[in-house]
C-alpha positions in Angstrom: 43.5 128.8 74.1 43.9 125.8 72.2 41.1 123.4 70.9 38.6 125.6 69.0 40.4 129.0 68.1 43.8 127.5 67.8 45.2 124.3 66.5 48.2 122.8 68.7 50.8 120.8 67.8 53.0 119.0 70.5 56.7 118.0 68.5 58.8 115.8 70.1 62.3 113.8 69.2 65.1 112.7 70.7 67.4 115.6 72.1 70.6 115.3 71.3 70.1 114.8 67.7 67.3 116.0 66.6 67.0 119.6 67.9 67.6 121.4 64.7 64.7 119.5 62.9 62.5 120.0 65.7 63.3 123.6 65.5 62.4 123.8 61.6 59.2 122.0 62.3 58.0 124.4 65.0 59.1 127.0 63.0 57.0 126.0 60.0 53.9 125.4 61.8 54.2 128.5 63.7 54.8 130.5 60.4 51.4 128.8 59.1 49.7 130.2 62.8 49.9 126.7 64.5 50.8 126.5 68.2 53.9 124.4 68.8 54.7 122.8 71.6 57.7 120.9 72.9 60.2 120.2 75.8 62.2 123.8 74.6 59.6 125.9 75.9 58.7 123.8 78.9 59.5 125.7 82.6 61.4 124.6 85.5 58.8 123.1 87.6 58.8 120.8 90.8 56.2 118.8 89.4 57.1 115.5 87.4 58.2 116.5 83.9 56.4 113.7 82.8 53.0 114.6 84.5 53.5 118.4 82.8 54.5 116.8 79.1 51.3 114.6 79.9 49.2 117.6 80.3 50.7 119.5 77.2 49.9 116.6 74.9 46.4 116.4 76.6 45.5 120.1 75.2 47.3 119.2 71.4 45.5 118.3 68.6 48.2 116.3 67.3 51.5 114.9 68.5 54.2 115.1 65.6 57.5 112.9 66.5 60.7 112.9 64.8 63.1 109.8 64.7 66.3 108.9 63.2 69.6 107.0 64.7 69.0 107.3 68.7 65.9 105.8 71.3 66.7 108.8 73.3 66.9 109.0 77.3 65.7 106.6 79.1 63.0 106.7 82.2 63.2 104.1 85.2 60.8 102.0 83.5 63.2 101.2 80.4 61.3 102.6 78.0 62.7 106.6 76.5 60.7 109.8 77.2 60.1 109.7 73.3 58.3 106.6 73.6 56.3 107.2 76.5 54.9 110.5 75.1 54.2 108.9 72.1 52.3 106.2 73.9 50.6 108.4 75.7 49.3 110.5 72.9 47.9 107.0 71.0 46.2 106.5 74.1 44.4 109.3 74.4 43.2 109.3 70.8 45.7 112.0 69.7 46.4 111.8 66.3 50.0 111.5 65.6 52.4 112.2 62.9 55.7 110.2 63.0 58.4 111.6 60.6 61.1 108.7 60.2 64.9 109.2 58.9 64.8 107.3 55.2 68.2 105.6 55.7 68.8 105.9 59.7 71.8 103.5 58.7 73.5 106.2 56.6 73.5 108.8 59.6 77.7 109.7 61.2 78.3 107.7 64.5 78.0 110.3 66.6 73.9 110.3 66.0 73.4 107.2 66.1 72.9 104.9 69.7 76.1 103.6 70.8 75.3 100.5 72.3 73.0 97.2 71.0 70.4 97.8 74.0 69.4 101.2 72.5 69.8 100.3 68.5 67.4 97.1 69.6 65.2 99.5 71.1 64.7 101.6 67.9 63.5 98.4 66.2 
């Protein structure tokens, strides 16, 4: 159960990417007996994956995201997955963690966005 006996963590970033960093972080704060959560462990469900992601966040105590060179997928509204979550988490009051790349512009092409619509869209 999360809340008073444990203290979760919901870590997000964009896929492609990022997935070795999000590992390490899960890793560490599972090592110091936090309770990680993110899109990895998630189940196939018929629900919307974005109505199940909501609920995960709901029960975190914080929402860590990671960011470097890409926005990330993008939903039907425009906006990526990683932005919405993060949205969502500010609006509930979830205190969030944000762990930016120091010089995004130094990362190799192929982890960076490929097109002007998503690099404006890290902005």
């Amino acid at each position: 159960m999360w809340g008073s006996q444990w203290i979760g963590f919901f870590v997000s970033s964009t896929f492609e990417d990022l997935q070795e960093q999000r590992r390490l972080v899960s890793t560490s704060l599972a090592k110091f007996g936090y309770l990680p959560a993110g899109m990895e462990l998630f189940p196939a469900s018929d629900q919307d994956q974005f109505e199940y992601i909501k609920r995960v966040i709901d029960r975190s105590d914080y929402y860590v995201v990671i960011t470097a060179g890409r926005y990330g997928s993008v939903a039907s509204d425009g906006l990526s997955f990683t932005e919405k979550e993060c949205d969502y988490a500010m609006s509930q009051g979830i205190p969030v963690l944000a762990f930016l790349h120091k010089e995004p512009g130094s990362l190799p092409a192929n982890r960076c966005e490929k097109d002007e619509a998503g690099r404006t869209s890290l902005i």
